[in-house]
C-alpha positions in Angstrom: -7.6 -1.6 24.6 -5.1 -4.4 25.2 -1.3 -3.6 25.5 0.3 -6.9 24.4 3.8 -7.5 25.4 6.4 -6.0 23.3 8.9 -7.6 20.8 12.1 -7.1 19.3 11.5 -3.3 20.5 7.9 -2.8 18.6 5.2 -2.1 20.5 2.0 -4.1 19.4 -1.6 -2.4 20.1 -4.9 -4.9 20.1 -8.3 -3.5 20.2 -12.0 -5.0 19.7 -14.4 -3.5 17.9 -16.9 -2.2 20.1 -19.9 -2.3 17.4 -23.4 -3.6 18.8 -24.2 -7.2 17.9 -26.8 -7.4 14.9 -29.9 -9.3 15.2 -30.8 -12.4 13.4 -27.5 -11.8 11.7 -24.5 -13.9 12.9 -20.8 -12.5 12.6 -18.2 -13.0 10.6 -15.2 -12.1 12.7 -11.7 -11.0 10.9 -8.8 -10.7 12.5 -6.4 -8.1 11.3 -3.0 -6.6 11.9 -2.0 -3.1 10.4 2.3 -3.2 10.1 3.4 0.6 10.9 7.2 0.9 10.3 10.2 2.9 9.4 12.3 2.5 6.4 15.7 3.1 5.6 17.9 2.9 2.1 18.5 -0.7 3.1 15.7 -2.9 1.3 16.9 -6.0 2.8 16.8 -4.6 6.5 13.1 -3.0 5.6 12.1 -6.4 3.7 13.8 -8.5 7.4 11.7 -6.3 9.7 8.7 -6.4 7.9 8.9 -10.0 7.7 9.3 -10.0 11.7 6.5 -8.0 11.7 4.2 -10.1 10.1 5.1 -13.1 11.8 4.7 -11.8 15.0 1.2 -9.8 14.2 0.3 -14.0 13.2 1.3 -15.5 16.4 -0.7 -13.2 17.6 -3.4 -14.3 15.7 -4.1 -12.0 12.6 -5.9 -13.4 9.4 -4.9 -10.5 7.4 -2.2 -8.8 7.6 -1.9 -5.2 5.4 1.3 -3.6 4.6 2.1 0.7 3.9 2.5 1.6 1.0 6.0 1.2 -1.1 7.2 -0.7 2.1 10.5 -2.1 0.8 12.3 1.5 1.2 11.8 5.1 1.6 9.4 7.2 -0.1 11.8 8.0 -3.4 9.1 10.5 -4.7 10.2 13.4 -3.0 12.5 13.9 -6.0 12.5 13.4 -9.8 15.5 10.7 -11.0 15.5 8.5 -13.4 18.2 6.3 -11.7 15.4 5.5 -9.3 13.6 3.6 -11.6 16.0 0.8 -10.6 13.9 0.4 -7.9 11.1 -1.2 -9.3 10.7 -5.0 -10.1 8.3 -7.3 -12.4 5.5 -9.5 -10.4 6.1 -11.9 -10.0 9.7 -10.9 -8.8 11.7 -11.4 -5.7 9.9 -9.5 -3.9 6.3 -10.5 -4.5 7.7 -14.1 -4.2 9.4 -13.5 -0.7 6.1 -12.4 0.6 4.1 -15.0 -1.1 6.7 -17.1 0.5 5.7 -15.6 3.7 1.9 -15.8 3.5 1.9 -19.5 2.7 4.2 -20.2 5.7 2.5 -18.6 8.1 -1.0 -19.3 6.8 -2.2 -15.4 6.2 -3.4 -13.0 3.9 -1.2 -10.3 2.9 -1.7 -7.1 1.5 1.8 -5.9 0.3 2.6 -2.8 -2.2 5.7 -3.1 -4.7 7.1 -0.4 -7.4 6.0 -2.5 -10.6 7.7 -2.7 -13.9 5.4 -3.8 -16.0 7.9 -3.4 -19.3 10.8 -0.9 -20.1 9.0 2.5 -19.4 6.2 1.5 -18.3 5.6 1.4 -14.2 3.3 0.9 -11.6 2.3 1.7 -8.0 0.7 -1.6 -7.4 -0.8 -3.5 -4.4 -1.1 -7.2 -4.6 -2.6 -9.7 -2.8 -1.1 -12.8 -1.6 -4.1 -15.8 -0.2 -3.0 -18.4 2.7 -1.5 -20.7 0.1 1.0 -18.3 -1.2 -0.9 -17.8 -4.3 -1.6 -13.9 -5.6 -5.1 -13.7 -5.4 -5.1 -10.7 -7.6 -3.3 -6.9 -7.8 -4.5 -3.5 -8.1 -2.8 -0.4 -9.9 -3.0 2.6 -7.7 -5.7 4.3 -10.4 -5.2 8.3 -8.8 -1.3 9.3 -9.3 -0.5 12.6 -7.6 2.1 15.5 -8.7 2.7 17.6 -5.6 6.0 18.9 -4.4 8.2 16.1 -2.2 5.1 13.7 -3.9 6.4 13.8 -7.5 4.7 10.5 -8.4 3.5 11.3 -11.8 6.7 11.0 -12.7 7.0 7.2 -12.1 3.9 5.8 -12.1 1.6 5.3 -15.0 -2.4 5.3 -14.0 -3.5 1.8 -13.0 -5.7 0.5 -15.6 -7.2 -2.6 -14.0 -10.3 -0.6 -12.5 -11.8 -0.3 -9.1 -12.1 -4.2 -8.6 -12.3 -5.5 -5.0 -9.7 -8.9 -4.5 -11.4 -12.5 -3.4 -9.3 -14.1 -1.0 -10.7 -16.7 2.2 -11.0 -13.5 4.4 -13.5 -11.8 2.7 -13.2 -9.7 -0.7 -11.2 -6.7 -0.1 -11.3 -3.7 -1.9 -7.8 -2.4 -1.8 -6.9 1.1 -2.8 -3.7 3.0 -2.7 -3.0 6.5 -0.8 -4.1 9.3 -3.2 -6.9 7.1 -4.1 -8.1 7.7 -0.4 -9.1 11.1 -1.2 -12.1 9.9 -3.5 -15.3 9.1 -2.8 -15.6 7.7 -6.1 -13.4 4.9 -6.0 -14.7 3.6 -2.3 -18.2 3.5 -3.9 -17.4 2.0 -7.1 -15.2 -0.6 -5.0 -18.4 -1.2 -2.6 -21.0 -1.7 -5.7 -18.5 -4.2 -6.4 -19.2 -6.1 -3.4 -16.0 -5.0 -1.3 -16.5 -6.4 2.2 -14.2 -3.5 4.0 -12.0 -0.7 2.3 -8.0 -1.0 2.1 -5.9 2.2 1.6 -2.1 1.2 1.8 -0.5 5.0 2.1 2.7 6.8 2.5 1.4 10.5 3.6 3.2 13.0 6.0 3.7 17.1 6.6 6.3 19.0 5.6 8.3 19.9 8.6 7.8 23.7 8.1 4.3 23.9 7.6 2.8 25.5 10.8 1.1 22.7 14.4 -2.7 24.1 12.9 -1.8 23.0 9.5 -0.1 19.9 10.3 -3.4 19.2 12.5 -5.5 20.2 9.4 -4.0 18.0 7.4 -4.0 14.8 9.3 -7.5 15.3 10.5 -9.0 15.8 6.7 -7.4 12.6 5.9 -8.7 10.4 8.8 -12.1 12.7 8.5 -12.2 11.8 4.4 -11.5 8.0 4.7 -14.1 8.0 7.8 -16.7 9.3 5.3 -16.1 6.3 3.0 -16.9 4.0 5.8 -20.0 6.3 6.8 -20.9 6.7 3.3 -20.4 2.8 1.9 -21.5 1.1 5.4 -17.9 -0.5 5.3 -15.1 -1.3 7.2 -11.8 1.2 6.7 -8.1 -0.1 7.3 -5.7 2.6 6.7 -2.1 1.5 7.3 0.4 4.7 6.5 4.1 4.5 7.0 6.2 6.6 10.0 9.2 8.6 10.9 11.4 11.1 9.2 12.7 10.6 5.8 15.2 13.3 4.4 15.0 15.0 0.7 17.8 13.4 -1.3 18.3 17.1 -2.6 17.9 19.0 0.1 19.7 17.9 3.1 17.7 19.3 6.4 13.9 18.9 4.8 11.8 16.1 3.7 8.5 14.9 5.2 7.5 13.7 8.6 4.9 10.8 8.1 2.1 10.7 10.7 1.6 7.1 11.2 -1.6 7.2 12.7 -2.8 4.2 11.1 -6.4 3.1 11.6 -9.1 1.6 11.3 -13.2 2.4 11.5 -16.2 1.0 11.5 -19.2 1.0 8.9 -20.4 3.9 10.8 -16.9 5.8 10.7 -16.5 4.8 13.9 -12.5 4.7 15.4 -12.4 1.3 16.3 -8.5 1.8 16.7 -5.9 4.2 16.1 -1.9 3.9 15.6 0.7 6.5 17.2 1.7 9.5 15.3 5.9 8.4 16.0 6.0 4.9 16.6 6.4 1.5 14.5 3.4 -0.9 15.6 1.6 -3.4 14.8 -2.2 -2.5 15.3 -4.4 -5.4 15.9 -8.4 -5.5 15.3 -11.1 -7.7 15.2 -13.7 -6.6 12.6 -17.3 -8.3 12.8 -17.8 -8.0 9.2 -21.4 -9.1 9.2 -22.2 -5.5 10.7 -22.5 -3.8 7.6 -25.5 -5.5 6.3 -27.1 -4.2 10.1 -26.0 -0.7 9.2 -27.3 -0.8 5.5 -30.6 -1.7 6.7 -31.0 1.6 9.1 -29.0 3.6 6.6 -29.8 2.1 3.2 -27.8 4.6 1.2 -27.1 2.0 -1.8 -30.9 2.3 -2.3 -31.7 5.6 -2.3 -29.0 6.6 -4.4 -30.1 8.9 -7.8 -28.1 6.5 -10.2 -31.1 8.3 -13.1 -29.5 11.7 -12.2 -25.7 11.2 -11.7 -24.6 11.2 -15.7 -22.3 14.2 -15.1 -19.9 12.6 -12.7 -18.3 11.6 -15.3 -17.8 15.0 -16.8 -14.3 16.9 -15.4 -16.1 19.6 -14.8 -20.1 20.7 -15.3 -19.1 24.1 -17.0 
């Protein structure tokens, strides 16, 4: 691992994917940059350091650059309001422009995540793509909504409806996902048959201060160990960026939830090919050889040996 010098106060990580070269197969290096941060009430302040983030993860080189999820604030789901729907914006809007904006200026691809409204009662948790140019290259709808307590998003965001459909941009074709969605091996697959060249899971996930250090543990380790096994499983990349810090519960003053940070990424054998503090805003660096997959699909050819005859009951809730 490389420690590159720090700026404006954030310390910036850089590691190289340690993945043996493939044979007769030549690689198709990407360069990418994982933006780890804070956020406060202050969208503009968020929306300023982001932007410094980003530009200095592309002096440093990044290609593509992948943003946490609902990165313009703080995590509003801890409660249930409807003056928080305020929050959300139409894409285009300012924000998607401002970052659009930024991708064309700096030459990058950008994976940014914005609070959609879509029309008056009707709003999404969506991801969108920006390509070098500035143009979207396409959006995603977080498809898996969650209703857990401090994680009320059902309450905000309707179901995406545009489908497990990876994004085409000049880096490769990303299947982007968002948080919840991590937790189903259903979606990575459907997003790999669809010829995703690495899995994107833009997420805002943390304990709750009072649970116990061996469930906090638990917890963290079953969501690096379950997005892992979509790597293992599809013989893709993983590039989980999740936010950090302590963000307080609007209603009650003294809890809210810790977010882990710990943002990663592994190879197409689940392999850690580089790993984010637990407390600090980064920006995580790694160069992913993306050619590598089609060298693990041929020892471990699970797309061809799959029972697609025998699977009609996955789509059943439950085989009662």
């Amino acid at each position: 691992m490389t420690i590159l010098a720090p700026k404006n106060g954030i310390s910036v990580l850089a590691k190289l994917s340690s993945g043996e070269e493939a044979q007769n197969i030549s690689s198709n290096l990407l360069k990418c940059a994982l933006i780890q941060q804070t956020c406060s009430d202050n969208k503009q302040e968020n929306i300023e350091k982001t932007a410094a983030m980003i530009k200095g993860a592309a002096a440093s080189g990044a290609e593509l650059i992948v943003l946490q999820e609902l990165h313009a604030g703080p995590y509003f789901c801890q409660i249930e309001d409807p003056a928080l729907f305020d929050l959300a914006e139409p894409i285009p809007g300012e924000t998607s422009r401002f970052f659009a904006g930024l991708a064309h200026e700096l030459g990058v691809v950008i994976v940014a995540s914005i609070f959609e409204r879509r029309a008056p009662g009707l709003y999404h948790n969506t991801a969108v793509v920006f390509e070098t140019d500035g143009e979207t290259s396409g959006t995603y709808r977080k498809m898996h909504i969650p209703d857990d307590p401090g994680f009320y998003e059902k309450f905000y965001f309707t179901p995406g409806d545009l489908g497990f459909t990876p994004i085409k941009t000049s880096v490769g074709t990303l299947g982007v996902l968002v948080c919840w969605d991590q937790w189903y091996p259903e979606a990575a697959r459907l997003m790999a048959l669809a010829g995703a060249d690495l899995l994107i899971y833009p997420t805002a996930i943390g304990w709750d201060p009072s649970d116990t250090e061996e469930e906090k543990e638990r917890q963290r380790d079953a969501w690096m160990t379950i997005q892992r096994s979509h790597a293992v499983a599809n013989g893709l990349p993983v590039v989980a960026i999740n936010r950090v810090g302590f963000e307080v519960s609007p209603e009650k003053p003294g809890t809210g939830i810790q977010f882990w940070g710990s943002s990663f990424v592994a190879g197409p054998q689940g392999e850690m090919l580089a790993e984010a503090s637990r407390g600090n805003e980064e920006i995580l660096h790694v160069e992913l050889d993306l050619k590598r997959s089609e060298t693990v699909r041929r020892i471990w050819p699970f797309l061809r040996d799959r029972r697609i005859d025998a699977y009609g009951d996955i789509t059943k809730r439950y085989r009662d």
